[in-house]
C-alpha positions, -999 to +999 in steps of 0.1 A: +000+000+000+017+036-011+014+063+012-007+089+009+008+128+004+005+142+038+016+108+047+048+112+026+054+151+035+053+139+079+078+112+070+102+136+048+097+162+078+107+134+097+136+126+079+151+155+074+150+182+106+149+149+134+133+166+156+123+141+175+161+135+181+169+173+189+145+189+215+163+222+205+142+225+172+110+233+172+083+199+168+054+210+150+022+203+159-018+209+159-010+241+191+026+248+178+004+257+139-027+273+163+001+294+178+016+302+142-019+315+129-024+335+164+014+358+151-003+359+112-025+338+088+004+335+068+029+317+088+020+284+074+018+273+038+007+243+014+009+232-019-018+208-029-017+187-060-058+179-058-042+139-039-031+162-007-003+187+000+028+184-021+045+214-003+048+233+032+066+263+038+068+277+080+075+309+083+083+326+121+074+366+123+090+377+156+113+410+164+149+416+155+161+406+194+151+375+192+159+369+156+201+383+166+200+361+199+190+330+178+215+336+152+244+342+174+233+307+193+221+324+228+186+304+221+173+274+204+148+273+174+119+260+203+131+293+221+131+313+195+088+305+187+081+301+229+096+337+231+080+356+201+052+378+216+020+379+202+002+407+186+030+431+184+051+446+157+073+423+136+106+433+121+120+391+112+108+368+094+125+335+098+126+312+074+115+281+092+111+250+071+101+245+033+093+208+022+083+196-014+080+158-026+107+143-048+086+146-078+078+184-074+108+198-061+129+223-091+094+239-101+092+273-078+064+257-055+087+264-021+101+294-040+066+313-048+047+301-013+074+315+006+073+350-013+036+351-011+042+343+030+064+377+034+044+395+011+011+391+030+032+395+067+046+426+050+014+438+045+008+442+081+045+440+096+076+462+092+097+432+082+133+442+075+151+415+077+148+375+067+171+347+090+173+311+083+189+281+094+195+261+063+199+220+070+206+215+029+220+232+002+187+234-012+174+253+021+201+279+020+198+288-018+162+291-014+161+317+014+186+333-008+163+335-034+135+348-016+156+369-001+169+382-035+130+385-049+117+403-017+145+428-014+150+417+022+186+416+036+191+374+046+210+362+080+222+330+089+226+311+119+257+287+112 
């Protein structure tokens, strides 16, 4: 029996980040994705095929403190979303996760639902700035990208 999309898209979030190995990162869940749409709509994103999501893209609005203490390693990615405040003026955006099937990845699905994410936070946030903490090659040149098509400057935690 094959697996179903969002069965294949938990397991390649699985597979990838391990956070179930690292209680430093940031395990998302039903009240972690509440908690996102509470800081904007447009934290969290899908692509759907018409079979079930083919794409997610996790984006984490929160202040430039919080973004400089997380990329100079003074707190953890679960810190970093605990510790954004609610309902007040964002200046970050980090760049959370972006995931795409095998078969879909190289199109601009990640690419374009991440855009669309700042530009809607932007709307209603002051962002100036993007950070990211890449775990591929992939991940770092697409922040780079969306950092290059949004006109945002990029930071990266190493």
């Amino acid at each position: 029996m094959s697996l179903s999309n969002f069965e294949r898209m938990i397991k390649l979030a699985e597979d990838v980040f391990a956070v179930k190995k690292d209680p430093n990162q940031l395990d998302v869940n039903q009240d972690v994705i509440e908690r996102l749409q509470k800081l904007h709509p447009s934290t969290v994103s899908e692509y759907d095929d018409g079979k079930g999501p083919v794409a997610w893209v996790l984006v984490i609005p929160t202040t430039l403190d919080l973004m400089n203490r997380f990329i100079e390693h003074k707190i953890t990615e679960k810190e970093l979303f605990e510790l954004t405040p609610i309902g007040t003026s964002y200046e970050a955006l980090y760049l959370c996760s972006a995931l795409v099937l095998e078969e879909y990845r190289r199109k601009g699905i990640a690419k374009r639902l991440a855009v669309k994410a700042i530009e809607n936070i932007q709307k209603d946030h002051p962002l100036k700035a993007l950070f990211v903490w890449a775990f591929s090659r992939e991940g770092d040149l697409g922040a780079e990208k969306a950092a290059r098509l949004t006109g945002l400057p990029l930071k990266k935690r190493l």
